[in-house]
N, C-alpha and C positions, 0 to 999 in steps of 0.2 A: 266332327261336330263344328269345328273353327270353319272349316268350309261351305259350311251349310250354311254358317251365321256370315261371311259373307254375301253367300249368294239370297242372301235376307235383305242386308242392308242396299245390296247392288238393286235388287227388285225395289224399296223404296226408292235409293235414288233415282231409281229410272221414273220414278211418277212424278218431279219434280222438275220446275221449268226455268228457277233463275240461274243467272252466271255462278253463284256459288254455289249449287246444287250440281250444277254442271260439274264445275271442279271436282266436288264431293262424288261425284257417280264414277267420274273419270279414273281416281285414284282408289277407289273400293275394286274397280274390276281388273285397275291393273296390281295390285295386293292380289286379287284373288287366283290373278293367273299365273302371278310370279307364286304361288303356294302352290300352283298345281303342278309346276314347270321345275318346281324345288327350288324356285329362287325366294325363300321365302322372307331373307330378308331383306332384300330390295321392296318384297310389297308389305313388308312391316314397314319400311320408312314410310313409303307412298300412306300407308293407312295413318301413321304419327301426322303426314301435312294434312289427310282428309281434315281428322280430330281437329289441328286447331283454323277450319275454314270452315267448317260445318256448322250450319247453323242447329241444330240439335245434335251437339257432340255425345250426347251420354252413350247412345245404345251402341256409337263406335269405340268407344273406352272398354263397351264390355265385348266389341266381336274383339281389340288389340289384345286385353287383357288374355282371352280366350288362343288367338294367336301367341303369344310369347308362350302359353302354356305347350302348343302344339307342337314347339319349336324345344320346350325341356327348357327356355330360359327361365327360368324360376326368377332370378332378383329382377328380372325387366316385369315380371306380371306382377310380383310387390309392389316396383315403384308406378308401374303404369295404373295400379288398382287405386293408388293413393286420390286418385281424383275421378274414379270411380261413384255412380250414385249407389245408395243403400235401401234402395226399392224399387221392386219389380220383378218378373218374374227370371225374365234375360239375366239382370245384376245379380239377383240372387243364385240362381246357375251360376256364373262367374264365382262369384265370393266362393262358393260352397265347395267350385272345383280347386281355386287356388289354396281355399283351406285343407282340403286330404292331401296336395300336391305337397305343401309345404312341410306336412305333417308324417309323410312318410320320408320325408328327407330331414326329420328329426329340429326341424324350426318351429317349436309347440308353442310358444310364447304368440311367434304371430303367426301363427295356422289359428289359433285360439280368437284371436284379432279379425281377422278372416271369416271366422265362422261365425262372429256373434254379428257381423253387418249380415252375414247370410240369413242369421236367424232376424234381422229387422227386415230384410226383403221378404223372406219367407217364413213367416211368425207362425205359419200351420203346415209347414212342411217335418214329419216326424224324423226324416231321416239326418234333417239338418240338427235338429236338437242333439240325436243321436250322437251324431260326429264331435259337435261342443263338447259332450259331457264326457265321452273318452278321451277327447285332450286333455282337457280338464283334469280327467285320471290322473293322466300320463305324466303331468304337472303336480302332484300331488295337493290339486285342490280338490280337497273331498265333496265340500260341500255345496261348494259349485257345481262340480260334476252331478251330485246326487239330484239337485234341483234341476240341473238341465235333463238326465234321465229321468227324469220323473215327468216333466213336459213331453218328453219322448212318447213314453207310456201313454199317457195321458190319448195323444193324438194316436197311437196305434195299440189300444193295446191288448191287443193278441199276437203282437210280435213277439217270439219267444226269446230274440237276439237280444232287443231290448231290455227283457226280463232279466238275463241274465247277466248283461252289464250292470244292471242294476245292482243285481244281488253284489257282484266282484265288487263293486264300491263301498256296499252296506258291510261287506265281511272286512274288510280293509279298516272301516270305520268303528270294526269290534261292536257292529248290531247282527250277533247272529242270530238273534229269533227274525228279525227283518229281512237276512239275506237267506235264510231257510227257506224264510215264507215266497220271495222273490224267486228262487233258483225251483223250488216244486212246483212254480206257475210258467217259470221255462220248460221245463221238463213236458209239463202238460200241451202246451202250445207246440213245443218246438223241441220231441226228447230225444236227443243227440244223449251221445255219453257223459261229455262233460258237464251237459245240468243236471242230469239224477246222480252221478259221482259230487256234484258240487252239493248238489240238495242231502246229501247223506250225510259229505262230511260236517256240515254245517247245524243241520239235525243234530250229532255229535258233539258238535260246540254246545247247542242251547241245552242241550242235557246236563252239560260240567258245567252251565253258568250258575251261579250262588245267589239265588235273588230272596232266599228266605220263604219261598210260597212254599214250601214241604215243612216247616219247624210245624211241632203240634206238642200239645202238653203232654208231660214225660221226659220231653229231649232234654239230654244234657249239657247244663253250661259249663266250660272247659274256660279260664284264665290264665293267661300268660303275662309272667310279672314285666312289668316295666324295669327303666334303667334309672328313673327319675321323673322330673318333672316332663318331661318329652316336648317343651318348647311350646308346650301352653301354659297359659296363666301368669305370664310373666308381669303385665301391668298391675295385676293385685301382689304378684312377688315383691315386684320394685318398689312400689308404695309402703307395704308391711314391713320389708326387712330392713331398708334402705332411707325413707322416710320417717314413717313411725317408732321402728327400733332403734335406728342409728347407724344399722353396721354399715361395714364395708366391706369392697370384695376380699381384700387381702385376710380378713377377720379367721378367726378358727374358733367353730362354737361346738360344743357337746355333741357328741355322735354324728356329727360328721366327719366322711374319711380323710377328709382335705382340709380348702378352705374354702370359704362361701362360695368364693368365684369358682373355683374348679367344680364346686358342686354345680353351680347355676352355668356350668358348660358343658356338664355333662352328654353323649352323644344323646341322641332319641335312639331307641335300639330300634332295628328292623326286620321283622319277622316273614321277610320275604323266604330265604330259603328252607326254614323252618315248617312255612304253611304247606310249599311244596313239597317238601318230605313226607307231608300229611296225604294231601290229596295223588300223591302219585301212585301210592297205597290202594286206592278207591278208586277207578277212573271208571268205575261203571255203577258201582255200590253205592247210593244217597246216603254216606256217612256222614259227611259232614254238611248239612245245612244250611246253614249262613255264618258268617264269619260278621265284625265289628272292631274298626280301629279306635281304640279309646282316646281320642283328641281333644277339641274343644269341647264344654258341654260334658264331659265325664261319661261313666256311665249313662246314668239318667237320660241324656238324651241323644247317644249314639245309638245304643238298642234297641231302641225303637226304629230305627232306621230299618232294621235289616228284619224286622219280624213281621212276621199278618198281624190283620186289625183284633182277632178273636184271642189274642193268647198275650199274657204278663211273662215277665223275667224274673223269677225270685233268686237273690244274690244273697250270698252271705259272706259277712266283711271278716277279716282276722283269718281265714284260708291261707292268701297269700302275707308275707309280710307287707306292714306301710312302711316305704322309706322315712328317716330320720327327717327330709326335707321337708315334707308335709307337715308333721307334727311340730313342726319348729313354725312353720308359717302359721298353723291354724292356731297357736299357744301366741306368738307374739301382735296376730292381729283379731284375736279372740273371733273366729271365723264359727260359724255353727257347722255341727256334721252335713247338715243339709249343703249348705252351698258350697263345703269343700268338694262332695261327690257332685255337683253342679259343673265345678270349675277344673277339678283337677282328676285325673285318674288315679290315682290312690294306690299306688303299686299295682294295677294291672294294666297294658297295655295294647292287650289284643283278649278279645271272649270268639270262643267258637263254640257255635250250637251243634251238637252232632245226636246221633242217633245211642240212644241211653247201654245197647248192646256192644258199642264198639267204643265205648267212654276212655273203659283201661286200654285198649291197644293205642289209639288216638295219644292217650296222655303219653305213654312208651316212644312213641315218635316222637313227639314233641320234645320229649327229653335226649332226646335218641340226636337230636339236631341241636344240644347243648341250651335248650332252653329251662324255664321253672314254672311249671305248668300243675294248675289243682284242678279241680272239679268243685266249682265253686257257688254252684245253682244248680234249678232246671226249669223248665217252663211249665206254665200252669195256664188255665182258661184266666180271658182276663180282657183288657180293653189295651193293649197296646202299649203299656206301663212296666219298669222297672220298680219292683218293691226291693229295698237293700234292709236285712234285719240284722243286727249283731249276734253270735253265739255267745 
């Protein structure tokens, strides 16, 4: 290829009549022969003095560029690409080779650098996108990558290669119904094993993913107590107990185990290995539905989060116990029951909706994983709403 772009340039020079064109033809053919002769870098110099006597030096920046490549010197085709133009079809060939060259000798940073002038040369070329957005990968810039993949596509797409890097990005990026949907349109274009193995296991993910569209009235709501306050609601805490009432941290008030402070440091519990004790039970079975971490906004407005628009959450309060902490804040800043379950999770910490059959074994794990878990609702038709009624 470097040879060819030679005997490119040599053919322009030869159509050229002044002294400096002369010079320029002179030292293009003798580069070209010392390439042919294996002297290639004697006619790399000769091509460096064409560059700065040429009066249109660019298209020889990108036969040198092309030459240092041809030659394996890699840091001479970085420094010589530096003054390099970033359009056209030649520069953008250059960019695009020094970008894989770079890239498979593990310099992503500027293979990445390389490819994005390739893509201003070559702004419809699919394969150049391509090459970006696996750097990109390889870089763990996701979103980068996805968007340059998605250009890809866009310019080709019934390329099944593209498809499937695609998908590798989306499943990286923890969108498996995205990279399902990307890896079965590989598979269709282009079904090698790895996209219908990829499309499977992916299928597999979006099946365990929890997004709530299976809950329906009947299902069981499962609560699991909190530790405390879990690190919301502190600004109404501080004002109430600290302003309004007076205390301090050191203070030690009725029914708590401590003292104020220790209470208000209490850890947030985490019911991370808990939940998977649950679900590893069910890896095929829709037992459990959606899950909801009870944080800001309480109740009231996490469960909605995790349910369809046609169905209510009915709760019932006094199931689990209320910490001592609650009832000390809503008594000293005369808080109404509504905005404490607004504001604070009221001794529950995590609700999981599960299928009303598998209520008691669900609660058995739970427990099973040293948690305090009731059955404290279930859901009903409705608009999207938590009703909480006292027993």
């Amino acid at each position: 290829a470097s040879l060819e772009s030679f005997r490119q340039a040599a053919r322009l020079a030869a159509t050229q009549t002044t002294p400096r064109w002369n010079a320029t033809r002179a030292a293009i053919l003798l580069a070209e022969r010392g390439f042919q002769e294996g002297r290639s870098a004697e006619g790399r110099a000769r091509l460096r003095e064409a560059v700065e006597t040429c009066p249109e030096p660019d298209r020889l920046r990108v036969v040198l560029v092309k030459l240092d490549l041809a030659m394996g010197d890699l840091s001479a085709a970085a420094t010589d690409a530096s003054a390099m133009p970033r359009e056209g079809k030649d520069a953008g060939g250059a960019w695009l080779a020094l970008g894989l060259a770079l890239s498979v000798h593990g310099r992503d940073a500027e293979a990445a650098e390389a490819l994005r002038a390739a893509t201003d040369a070559l702004p419809n070329h699919p394969s150049v996108w391509q090459a970006l957005g696996v750097v990109q990968a390889r870089r763990h810039r996701l979103a980068e990558a996805a968007a340059s993949l998605e250009r890809a596509a866009q310019l080709d797409p019934s390329n099944g290669t593209i498809l499937y890097q695609q998908g590798l990005v989306e499943a990286r990026r923890k969108n498996w119904r995205r990279a399902a949907s990307l890896f079965r349109s590989a598979a269709r274009w282009t079904p090698t094993a790895e996209a219908l193995d990829a499309a499977m296991a992916a299928g597999e993910r979006v099946g365990r993913i929890l997004d709530g569209r299976h809950v329906a009235p009947g299902d069981a709501v499962i609560g699991v107590a909190s530790s405390g306050l879990h690190s919301n609601g502190y600004t109404l805490v501080r004002k109430v107990l600290f302003e309004t009432a007076g205390l301090k941290v050191e203070d030690r008030v009725e029914g708590l185990a401590g003292t104020l402070g220790d209470e208000l440091l209490t850890p947030t519990r985490i019911y991370v290995r808990a939940v998977r004790h649950v679900l590893a039970a069910y890896r095929r079975k829709k037992v459990v539905k959606a899950i909801a971490h009870v944080t800001g906004g309480g109740l009231v407005e996490n469960i909605p989060r995790v349910i369809p628009p046609n169905v209510d959450v009915e709760i019932r309060t006094g199931v689990l116990p209320v910490q001592p902490i609650f009832t000390l804040v809503q008594q000293k800043g005369g808080i109404p029951d509504d905005e404490m379950l607004r504001v604070f999770n009221m001794g529950i910490g995590l609700v999981m909706i599960v299928d009303p059959y598998y209520a008691e074994p669900v609660l058995r794990r739970l427990r099973e994983a040293g948690e305090q878990a009731e059955r404290i609702g279930e859901v009903k038709k409705g608009r999207r709403e938590v009703q909480v009624r006292s027993d």
